[in-house]
DSSP file (Angstrom, degrees, kcal/mol; ACC not computed):
  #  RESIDUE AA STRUCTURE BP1 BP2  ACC     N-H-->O    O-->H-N    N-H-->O    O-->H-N    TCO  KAPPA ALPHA  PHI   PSI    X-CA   Y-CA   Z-CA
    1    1 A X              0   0    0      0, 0.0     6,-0.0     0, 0.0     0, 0.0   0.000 360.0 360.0 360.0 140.4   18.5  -61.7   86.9
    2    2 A X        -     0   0    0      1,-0.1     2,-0.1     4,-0.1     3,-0.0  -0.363 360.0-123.3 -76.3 157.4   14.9  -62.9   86.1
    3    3 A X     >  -     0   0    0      1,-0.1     4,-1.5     0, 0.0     5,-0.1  -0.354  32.8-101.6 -84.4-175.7   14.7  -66.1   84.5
    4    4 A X  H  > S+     0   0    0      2,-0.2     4,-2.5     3,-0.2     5,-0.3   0.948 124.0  52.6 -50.9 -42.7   12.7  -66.0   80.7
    5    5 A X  H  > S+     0   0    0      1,-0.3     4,-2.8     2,-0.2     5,-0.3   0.935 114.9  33.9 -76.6 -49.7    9.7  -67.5   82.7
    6    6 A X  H  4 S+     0   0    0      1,-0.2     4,-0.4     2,-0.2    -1,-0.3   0.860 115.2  54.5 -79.0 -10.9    9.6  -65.1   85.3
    7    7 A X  H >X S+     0   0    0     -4,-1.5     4,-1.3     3,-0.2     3,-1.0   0.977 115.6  47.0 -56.7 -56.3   10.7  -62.2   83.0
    8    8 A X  H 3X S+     0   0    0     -4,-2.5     4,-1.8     2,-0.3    -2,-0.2   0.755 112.5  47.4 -87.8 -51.0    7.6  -63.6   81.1
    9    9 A X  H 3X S+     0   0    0     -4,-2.8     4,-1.9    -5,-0.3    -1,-0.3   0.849 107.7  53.2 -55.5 -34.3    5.4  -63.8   84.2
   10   10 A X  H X> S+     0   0    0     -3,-1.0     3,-1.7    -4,-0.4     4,-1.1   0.985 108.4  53.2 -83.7 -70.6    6.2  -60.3   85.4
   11   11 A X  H 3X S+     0   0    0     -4,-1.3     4,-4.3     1,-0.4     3,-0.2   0.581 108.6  51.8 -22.5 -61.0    5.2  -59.0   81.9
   12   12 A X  H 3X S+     0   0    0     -4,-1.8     4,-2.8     2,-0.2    -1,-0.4   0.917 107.5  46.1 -19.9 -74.6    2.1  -60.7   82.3
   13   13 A X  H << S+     0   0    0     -4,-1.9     4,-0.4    -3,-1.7    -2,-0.3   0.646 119.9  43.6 -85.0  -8.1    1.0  -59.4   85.6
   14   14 A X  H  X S+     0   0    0     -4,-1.1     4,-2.3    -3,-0.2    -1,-0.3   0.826 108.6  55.6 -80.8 -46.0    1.9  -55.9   84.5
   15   15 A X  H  X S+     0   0    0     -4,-4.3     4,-2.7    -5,-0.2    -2,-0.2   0.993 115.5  42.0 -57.7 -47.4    0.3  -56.4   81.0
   16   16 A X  H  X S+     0   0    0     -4,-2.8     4,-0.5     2,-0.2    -1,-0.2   0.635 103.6  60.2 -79.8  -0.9   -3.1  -57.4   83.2
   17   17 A X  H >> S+     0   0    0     -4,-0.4     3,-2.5    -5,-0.3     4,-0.7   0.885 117.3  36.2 -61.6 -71.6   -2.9  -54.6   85.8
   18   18 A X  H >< S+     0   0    0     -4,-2.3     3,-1.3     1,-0.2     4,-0.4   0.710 109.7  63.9 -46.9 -35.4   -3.1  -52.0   82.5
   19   19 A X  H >< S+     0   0    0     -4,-2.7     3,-1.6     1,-0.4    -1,-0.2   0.842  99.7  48.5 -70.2 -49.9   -5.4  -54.2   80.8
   20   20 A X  H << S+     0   0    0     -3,-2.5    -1,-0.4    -4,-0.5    -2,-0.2   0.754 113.0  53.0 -78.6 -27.2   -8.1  -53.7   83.5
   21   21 A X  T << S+     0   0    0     -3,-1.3    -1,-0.3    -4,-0.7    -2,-0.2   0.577 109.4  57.1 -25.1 -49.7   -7.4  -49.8   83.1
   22   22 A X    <   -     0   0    0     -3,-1.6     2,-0.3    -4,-0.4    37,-0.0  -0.791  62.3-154.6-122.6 137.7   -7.9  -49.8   79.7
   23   23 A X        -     0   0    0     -2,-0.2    59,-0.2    55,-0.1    58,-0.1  -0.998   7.9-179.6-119.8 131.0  -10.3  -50.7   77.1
   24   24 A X        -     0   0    0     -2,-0.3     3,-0.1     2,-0.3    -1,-0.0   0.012  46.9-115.1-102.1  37.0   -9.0  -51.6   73.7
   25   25 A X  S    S+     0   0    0      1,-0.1     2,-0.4     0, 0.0    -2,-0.0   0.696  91.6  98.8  19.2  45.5  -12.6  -52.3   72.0
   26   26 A X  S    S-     0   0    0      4,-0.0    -2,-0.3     0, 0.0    -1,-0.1  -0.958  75.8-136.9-124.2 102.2  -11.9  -55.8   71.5
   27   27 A X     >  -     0   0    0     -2,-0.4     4,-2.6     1,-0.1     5,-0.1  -0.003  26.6-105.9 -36.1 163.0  -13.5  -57.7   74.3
   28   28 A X  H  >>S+     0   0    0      2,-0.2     4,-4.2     1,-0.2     5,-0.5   0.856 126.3  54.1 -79.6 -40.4  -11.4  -60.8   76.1
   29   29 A X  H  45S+     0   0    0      2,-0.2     4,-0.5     3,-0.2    -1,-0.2   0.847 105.5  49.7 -62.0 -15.7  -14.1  -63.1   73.9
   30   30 A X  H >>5S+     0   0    0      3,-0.1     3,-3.1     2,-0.1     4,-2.0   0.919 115.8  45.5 -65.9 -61.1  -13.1  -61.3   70.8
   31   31 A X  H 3X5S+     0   0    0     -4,-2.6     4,-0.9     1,-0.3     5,-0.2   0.799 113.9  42.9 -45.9 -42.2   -9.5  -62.1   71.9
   32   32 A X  H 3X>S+     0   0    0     -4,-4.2     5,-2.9     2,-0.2     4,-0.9   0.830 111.0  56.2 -67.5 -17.2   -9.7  -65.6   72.8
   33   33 A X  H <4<S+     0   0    0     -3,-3.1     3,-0.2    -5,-0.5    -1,-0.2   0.933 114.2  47.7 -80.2 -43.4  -11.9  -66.4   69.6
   34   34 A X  H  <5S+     0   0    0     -4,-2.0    -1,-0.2     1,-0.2    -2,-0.2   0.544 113.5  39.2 -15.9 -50.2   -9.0  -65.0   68.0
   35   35 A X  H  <5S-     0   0    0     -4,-0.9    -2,-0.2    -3,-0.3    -1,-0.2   0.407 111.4-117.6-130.2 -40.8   -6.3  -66.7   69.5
   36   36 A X  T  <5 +     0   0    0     -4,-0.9    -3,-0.2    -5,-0.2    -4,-0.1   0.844  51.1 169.3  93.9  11.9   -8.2  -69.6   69.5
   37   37 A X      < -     0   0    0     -5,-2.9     2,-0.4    -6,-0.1    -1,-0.1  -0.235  31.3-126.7 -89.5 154.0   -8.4  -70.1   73.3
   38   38 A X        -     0   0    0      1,-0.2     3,-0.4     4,-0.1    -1,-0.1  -0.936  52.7 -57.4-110.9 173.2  -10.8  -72.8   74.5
   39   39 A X  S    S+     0   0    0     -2,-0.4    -1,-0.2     1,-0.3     3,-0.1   0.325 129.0   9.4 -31.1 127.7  -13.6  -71.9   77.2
   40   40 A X  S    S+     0   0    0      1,-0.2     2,-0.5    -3,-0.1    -1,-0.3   0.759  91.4 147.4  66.7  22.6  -11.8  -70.5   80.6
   41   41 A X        -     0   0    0     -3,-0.4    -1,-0.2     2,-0.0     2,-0.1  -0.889  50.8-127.9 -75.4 116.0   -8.3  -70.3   78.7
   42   42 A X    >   -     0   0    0     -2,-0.5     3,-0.7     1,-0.2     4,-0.2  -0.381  14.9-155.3 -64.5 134.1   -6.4  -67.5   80.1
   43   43 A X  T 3  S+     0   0    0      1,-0.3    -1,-0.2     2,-0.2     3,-0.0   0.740  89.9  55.6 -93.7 -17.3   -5.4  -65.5   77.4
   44   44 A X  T 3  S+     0   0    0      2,-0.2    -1,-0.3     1,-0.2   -32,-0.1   0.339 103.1  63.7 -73.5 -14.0   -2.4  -63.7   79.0
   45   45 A X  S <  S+     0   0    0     -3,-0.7    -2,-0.2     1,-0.2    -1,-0.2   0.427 101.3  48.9 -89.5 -11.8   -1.4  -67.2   79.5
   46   46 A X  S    S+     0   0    0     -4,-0.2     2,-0.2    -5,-0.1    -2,-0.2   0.150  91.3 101.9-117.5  -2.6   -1.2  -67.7   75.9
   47   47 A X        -     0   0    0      2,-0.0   -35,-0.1     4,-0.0     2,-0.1  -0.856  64.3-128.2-108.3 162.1    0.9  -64.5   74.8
   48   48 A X     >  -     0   0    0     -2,-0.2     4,-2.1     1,-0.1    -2,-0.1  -0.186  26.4-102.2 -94.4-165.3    4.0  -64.6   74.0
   49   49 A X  H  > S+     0   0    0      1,-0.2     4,-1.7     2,-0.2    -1,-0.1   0.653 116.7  56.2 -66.9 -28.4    6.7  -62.2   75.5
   50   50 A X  H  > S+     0   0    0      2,-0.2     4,-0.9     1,-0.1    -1,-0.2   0.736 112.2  43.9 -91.0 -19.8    6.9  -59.8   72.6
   51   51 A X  H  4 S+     0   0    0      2,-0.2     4,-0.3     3,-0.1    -2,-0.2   0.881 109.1  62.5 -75.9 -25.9    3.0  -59.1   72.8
   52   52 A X  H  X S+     0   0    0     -4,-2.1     4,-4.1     1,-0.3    -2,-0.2   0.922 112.9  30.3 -42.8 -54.7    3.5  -58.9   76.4
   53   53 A X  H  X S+     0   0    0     -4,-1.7     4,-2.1     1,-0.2    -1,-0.3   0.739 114.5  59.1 -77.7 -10.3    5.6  -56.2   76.2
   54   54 A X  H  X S+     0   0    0     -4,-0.9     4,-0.9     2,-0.2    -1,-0.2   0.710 106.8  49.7 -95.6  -5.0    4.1  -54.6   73.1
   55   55 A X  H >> S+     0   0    0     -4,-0.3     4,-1.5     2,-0.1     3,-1.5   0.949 109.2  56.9 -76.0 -60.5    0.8  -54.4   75.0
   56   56 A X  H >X S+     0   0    0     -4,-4.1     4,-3.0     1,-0.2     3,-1.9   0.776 106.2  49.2  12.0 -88.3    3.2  -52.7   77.9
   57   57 A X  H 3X S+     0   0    0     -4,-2.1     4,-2.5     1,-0.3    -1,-0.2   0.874 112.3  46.9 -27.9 -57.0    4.4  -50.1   75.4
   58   58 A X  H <X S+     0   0    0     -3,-1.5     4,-1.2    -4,-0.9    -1,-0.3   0.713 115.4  44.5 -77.3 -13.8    0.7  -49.3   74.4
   59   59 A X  H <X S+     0   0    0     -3,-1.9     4,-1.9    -4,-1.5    -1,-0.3   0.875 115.6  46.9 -83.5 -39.0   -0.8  -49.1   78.2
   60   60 A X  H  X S+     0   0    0     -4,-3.0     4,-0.9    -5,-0.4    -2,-0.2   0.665 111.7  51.9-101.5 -17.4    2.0  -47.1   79.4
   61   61 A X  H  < S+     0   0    0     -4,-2.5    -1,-0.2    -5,-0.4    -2,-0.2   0.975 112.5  47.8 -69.4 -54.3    1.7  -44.7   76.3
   62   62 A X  H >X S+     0   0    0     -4,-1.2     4,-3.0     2,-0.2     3,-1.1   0.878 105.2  50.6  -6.5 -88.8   -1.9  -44.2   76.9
   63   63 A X  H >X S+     0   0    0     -4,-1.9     4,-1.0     1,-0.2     3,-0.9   0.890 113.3  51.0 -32.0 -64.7   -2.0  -43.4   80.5
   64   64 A X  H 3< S+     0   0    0     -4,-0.9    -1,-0.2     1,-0.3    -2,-0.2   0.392 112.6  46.1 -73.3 -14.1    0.8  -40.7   79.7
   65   65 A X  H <> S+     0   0    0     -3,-1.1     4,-1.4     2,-0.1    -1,-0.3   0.565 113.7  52.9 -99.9 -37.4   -1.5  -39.3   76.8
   66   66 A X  H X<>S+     0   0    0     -4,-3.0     5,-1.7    -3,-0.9     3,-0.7   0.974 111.9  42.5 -29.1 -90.0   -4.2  -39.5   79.4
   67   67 A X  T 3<5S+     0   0    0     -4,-1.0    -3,-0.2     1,-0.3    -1,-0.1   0.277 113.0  48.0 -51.0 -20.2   -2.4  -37.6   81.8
   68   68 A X  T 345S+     0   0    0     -5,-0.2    -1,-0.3     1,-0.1    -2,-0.2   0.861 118.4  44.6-117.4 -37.9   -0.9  -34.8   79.5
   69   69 A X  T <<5S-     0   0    0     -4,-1.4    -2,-0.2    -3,-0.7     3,-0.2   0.084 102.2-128.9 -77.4  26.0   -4.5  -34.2   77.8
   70   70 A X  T   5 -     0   0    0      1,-0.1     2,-0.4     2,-0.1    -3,-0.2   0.874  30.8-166.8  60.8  30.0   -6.3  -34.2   80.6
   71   71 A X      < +     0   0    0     -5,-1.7    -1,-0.1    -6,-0.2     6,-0.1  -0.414  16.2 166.1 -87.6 140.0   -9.0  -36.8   79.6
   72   72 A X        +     0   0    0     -2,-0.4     2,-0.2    -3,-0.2    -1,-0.2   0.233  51.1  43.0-129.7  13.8  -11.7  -36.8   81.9
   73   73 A X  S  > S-     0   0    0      1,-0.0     4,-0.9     0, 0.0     5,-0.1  -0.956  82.7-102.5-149.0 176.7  -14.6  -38.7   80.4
   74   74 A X  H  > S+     0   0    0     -2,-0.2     4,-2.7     2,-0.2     3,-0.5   0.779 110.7  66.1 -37.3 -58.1  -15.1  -42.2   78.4
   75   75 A X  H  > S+     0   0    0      1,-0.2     4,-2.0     2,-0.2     5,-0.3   0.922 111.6  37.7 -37.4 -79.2  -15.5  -40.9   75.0
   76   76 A X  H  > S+     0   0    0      2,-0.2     4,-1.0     1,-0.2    -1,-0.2   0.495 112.5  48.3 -82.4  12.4  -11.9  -39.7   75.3
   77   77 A X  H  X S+     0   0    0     -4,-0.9     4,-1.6    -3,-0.5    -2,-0.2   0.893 114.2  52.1 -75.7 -56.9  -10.2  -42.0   77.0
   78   78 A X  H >X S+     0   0    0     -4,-2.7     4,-2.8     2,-0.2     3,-1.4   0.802 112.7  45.0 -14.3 -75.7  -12.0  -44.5   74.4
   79   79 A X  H 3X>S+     0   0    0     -4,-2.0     4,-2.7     1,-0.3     5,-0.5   0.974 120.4  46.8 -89.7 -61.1  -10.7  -42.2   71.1
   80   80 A X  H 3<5S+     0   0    0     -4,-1.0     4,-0.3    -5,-0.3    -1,-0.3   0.763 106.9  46.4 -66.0 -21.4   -7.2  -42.0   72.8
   81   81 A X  H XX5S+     0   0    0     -4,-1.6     4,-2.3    -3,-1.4     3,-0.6   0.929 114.2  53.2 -90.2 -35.3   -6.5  -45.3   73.8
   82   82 A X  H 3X5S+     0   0    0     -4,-2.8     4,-2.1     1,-0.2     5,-0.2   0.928 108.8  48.0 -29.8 -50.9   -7.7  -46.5   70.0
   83   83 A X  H 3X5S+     0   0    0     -4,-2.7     4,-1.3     1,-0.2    -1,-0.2   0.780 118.6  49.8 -79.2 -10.6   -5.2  -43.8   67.9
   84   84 A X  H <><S+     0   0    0     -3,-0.6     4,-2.1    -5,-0.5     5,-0.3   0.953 106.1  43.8 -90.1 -47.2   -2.6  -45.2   70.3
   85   85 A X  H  X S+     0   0    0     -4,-2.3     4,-1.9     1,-0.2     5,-0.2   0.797 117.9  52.5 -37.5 -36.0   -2.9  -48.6   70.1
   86   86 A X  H  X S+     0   0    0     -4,-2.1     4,-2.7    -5,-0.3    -1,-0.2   0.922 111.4  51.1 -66.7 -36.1   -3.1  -47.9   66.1
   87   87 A X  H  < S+     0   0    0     -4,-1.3     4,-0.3    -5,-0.2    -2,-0.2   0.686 107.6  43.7 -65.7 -25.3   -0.2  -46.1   66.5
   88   88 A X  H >X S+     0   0    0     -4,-2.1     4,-2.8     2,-0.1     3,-2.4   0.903 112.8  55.4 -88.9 -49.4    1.9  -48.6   68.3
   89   89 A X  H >X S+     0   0    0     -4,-1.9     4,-2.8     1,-0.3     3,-2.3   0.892 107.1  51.1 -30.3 -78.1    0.8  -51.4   66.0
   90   90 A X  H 3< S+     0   0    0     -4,-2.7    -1,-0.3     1,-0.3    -2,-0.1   0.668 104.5  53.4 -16.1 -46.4    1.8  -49.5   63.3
   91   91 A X  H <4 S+     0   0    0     -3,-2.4    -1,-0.3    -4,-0.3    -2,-0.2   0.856 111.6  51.4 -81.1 -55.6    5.4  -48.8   65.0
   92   92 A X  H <<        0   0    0     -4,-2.8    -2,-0.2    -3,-2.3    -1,-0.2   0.960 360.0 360.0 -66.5 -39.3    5.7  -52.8   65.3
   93   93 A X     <        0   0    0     -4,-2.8    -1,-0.3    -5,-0.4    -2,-0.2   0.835 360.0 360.0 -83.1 360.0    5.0  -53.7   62.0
């Protein structure tokens, strides 16, 4: 059994494989200006575990919404991963 920190770790290095996959149209400077981060703060180093995963959720929804409409150019990968991402937000709050 993983410890919190390595649960926490693994979550991480999953959330920033999708990350790099994915575009959510918030740049990593939006996020860190956001967040608060200061110059070179890793930003994944600074979420917590439930964003980790809730980013998870929203990568792995995506891809699988990819994959079952067939998106094959920017434009809709773009439009899809947005209404999912709205859609998971939504879901959390």
């Amino acid at each position: 059994m993983l410890t919190k920190d390595e649960k926490r770790f693994y979550q991480r290095n999953l959330t920033r494989k999708g990350n790099y996959s994915l575009n959510n149209g918030e740049t990593a400077d939006d996020k860190a200006k956001r967040k608060g981060l200061r110059y070179r703060e890793d930003i994944l180093d600074n979420t917590v575990s439930e964003e980790l995963a809730a980013n998870l959720f929203r990568i792995t929804q995506t891809e699988s919404k990819f994959k079952k409409n067939k998106v094959d150019n920017e434009k809709q990968a773009c439009d899809t991963h947005n209404k999912i991402g709205k859609i998971v937000r939504q879901a959390i709050k």
